[in-house]
C-alpha positions in Angstrom: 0.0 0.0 0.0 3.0 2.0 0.7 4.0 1.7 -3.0 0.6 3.4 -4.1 1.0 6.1 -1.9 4.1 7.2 -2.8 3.7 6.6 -6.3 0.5 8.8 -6.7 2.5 11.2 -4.9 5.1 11.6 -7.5 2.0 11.6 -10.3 0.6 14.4 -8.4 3.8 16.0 -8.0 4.6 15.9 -12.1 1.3 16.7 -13.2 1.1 20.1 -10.8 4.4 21.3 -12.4 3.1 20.5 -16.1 -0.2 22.5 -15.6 2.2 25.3 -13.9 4.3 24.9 -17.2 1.4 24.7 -19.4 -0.2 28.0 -18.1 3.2 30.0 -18.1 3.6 29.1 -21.7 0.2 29.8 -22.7 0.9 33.2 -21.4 3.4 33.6 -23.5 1.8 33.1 -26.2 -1.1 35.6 -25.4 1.2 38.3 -25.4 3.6 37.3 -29.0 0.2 38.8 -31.3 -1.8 41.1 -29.4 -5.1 42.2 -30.5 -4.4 45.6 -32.5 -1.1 44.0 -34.0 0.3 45.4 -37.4 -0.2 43.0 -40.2 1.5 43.0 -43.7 -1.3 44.0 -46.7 -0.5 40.7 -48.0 -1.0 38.7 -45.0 -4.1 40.5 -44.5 -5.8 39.8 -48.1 -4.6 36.2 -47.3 -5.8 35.8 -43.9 -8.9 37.0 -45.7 -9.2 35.0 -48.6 -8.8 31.9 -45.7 -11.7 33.3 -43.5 -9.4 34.1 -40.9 -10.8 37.8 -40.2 -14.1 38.2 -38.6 -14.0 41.6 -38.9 -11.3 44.7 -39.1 -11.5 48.3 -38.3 -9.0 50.5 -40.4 -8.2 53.8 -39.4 -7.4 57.0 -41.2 -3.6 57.0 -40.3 -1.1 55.6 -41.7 0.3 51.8 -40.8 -2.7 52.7 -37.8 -5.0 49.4 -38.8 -5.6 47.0 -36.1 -6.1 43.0 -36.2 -9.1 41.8 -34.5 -9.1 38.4 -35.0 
């Protein structure tokens, strides 16, 4: 029974430092392409044509054109 004990404890153990893993990389990762991010004109006629863009708002100054997908 001792066996079982300790070896849910080191499951436990593992498996609390991948979810702590997990979430700090998946932080990461929120923050690389922010919503509002600059986009190439040919990127954005792609990401388009793949039905990628819900929707865009484009503003009147220059390289000002957000990404909010």
């Amino acid at each position: 029974m001792n066996n079982n004990n300790q070896w849910f404890s080191k499951v436990a153990v593992w498996l609390v430092i991948a979810l702590i893993l997990f979430t700090v990389f998946k932080q990461f990762e929120n923050r690389a392409s922010p919503a509002g991010s600059q986009v190439l004109y040919s990127q954005f006629i792609s990401d388009v044509q793949s039905g990628k863009v819900k929707r865009w708002r484009f503003n009147a100054a220059p390289a000002n054109h957000q990404r909010l997908w």
